[in-house]
C-alpha positions as CSV (number, residue, x, y, z in Angstrom):
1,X,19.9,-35.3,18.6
2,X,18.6,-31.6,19.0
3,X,14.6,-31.3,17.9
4,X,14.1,-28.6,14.9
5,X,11.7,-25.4,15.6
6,X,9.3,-25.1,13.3
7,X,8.6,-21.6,12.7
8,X,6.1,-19.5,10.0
9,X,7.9,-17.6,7.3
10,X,7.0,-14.4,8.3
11,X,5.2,-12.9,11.5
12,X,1.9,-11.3,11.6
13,X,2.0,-7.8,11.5
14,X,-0.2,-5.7,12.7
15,X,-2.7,-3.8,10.2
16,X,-2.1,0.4,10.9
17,X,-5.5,2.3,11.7
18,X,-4.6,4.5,8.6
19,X,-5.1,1.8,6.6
20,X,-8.1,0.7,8.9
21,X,-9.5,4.1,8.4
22,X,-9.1,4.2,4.6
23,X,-10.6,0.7,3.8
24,X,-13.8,2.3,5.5
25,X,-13.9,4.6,2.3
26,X,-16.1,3.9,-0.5
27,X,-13.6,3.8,-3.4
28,X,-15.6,2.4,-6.2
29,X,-13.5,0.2,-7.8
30,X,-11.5,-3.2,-6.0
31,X,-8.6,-1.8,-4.0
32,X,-5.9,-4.6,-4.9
33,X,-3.7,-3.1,-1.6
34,X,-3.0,-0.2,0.6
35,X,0.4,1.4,1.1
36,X,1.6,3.1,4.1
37,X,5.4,4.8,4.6
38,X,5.2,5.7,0.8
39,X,7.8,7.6,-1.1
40,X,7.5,8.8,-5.0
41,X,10.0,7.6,-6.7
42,X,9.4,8.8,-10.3
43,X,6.3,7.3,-11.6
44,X,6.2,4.7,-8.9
45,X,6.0,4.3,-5.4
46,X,8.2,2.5,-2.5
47,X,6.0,1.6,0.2
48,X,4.7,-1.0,2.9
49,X,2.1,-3.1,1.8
50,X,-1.0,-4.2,3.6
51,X,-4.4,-6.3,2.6
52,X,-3.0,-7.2,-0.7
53,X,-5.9,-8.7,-2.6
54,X,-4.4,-11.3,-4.3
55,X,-2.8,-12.5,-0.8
56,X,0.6,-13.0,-2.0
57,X,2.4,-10.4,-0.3
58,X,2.4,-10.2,3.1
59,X,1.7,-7.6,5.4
60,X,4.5,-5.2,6.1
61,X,6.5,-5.9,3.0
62,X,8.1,-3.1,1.1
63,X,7.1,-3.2,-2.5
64,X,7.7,-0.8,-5.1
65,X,4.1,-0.6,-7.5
66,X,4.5,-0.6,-11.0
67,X,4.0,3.0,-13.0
68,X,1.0,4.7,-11.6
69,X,-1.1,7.7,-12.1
70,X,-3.6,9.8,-9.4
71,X,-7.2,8.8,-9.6
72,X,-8.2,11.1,-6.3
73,X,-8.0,12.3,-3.1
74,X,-10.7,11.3,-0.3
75,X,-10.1,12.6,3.3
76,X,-6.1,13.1,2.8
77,X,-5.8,9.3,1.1
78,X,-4.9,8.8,-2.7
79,X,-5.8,6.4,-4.7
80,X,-3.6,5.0,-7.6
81,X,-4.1,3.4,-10.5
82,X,-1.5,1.3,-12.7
83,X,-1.0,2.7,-15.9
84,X,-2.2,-0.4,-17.6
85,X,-5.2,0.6,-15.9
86,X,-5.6,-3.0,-14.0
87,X,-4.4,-2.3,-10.8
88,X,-5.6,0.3,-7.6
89,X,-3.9,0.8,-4.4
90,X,-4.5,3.9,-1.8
91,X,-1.8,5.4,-0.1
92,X,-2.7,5.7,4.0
93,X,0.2,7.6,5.3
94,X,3.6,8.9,3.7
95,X,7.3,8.3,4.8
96,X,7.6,11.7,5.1
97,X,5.0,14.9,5.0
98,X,6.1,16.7,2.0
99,X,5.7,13.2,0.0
100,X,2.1,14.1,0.1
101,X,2.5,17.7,-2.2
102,X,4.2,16.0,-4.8
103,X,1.3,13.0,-5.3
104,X,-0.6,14.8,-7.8
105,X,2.6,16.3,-10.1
């Protein structure tokens, strides 16, 4: 009889120093996860997911956030709020460069 591997579900990943760098930042209100690789995608945005507050989504994961609006811009990171006003994340980094000129439209 062969002996089962247990294995976790998922494997740690490691945290980017974007988002390193942008936790650092005094954002006034709880930051409930920061997104990295982000795309607009109407109203919304695709992206990675790290240091999700709630700890239900693990590191890594691509997520798409519920409708969101621009709060500001501190040292080239946004932060987002949900529309139902509940919710912040900050984007660290963008899937591509010219994501970043269309954040505040």
């Amino acid at each position: 009889m062969s002996t089962v591997e247990r294995r976790p579900a998922f494997e740690a990943v490691a945290i980017p120093s974007e988002v390193l760098e942008a936790q650092q930042i005094e954002w006034n209100v709880l930051v409930d996860a920061y997104l990295t690789q982000a795309a607009r995608v109407g109203t919304r945005y695709a992206a990675s997911v790290f240091l999700d507050r709630a700890g239900l989504i693990a590191d890594g994961t691509t997520v798409a956030t519920p409708e969101v609006k621009l709060v500001e811009e501190r040292q080239g990171f946004v932060l987002l709020q949900s529309l139902c006003g509940n919710d912040y994340y900050v984007i660290a980094n963008w899937l591509t460069n010219s994501e970043h000129l269309h954040a505040c439209s």
